[in-house]
C-alpha positions, -999 to +999 in steps of 0.1 A: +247+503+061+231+499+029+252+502+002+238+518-028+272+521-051+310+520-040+306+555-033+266+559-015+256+544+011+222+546+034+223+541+070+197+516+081+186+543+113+167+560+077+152+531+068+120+520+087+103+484+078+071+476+090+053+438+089+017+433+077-003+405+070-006+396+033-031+387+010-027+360-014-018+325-015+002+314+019-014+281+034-027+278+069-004+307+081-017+335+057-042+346+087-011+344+113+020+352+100+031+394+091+050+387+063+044+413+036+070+440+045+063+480+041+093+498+035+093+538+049+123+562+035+121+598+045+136+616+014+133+647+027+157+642+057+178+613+042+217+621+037+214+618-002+227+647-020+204+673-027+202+669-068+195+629-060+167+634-036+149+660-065+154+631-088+141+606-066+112+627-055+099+627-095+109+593-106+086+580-075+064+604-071+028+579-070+048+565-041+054+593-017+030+603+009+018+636+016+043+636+041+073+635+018+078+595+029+085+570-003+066+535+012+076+507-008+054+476-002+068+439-007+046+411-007+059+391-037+072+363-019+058+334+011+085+345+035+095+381+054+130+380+045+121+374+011+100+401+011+122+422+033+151+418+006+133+425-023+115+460-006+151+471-001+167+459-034+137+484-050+148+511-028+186+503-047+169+505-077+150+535-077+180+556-059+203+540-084+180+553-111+181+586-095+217+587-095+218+588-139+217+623-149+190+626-176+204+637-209+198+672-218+173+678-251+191+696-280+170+714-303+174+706-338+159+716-375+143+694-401+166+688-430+155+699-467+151+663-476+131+654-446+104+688-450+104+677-489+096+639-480+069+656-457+052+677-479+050+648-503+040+620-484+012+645-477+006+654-513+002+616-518-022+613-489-045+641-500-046+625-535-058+595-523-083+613-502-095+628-532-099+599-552-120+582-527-143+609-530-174+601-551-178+622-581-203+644-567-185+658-537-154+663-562-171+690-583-175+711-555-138+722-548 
């Protein structure tokens, strides 16, 4: 089990990790050695509640396949359990993220002192505007 808070937990049958080779620095075994790790999690059918899987499904949306599959891919580190930790610890993350209701908007009005510091830091914009103008161009309004 992968536990995701007290309360959530994923069962690792939902995850699926797959082992590629990786570019980058890695000495003689870089052309060997599968170490960067590609993490499948099928949203869709996962056991997450429904309102958490809506979230997840916008807050990683660039990372979902047309297939409805969130792929994470690790290939910070030299080693595959490295890499293997860190792919899942960004699956914690992002479901964790999901998990924070986002705040809901309230509509509110401008104050009489904020439209009246508006309209006069514009006033005071427009004059200076209008003093840059040459002389010419300031006859004609």
């Amino acid at each position: 089990m992968l536990t995701i808070t007290p309360t959530l937990a994923l069962d690792e049958s939902e995850i699926q990790e797959t082992f590629v080779r990786a570019s980058g620095p890695g000495g003689q075994n870089v052309n060997k050695v599968a170490t960067a790790v590609e993490l499948r999690f099928d949203i869709a059918h996962s056991s997450l509640p429904e309102e958490i899987r809506a979230r997840l499904m916008r807050l990683a949306a660039n990372r979902i396949s047309a297939e409805g599959v969130l792929v994470i891919q690790a290939r910070r580190f030299r080693t595959q359990e490295q890499n293997r930790q860190d792919a899942r610890q960004r699956l914690i993350a992002l479901i964790r993220q999901a998990l924070e209701k986002p705040k809901t908007r309230r509509a509110t009005t401008p104050s009489q002192a904020e439209k009246e510091r508006r309209l006069e830091t514009k006033k005071r914009r427009s004059r200076t505007k209008q003093l840059r103008r040459s002389a010419r161009t300031q006859n004609d309004f």
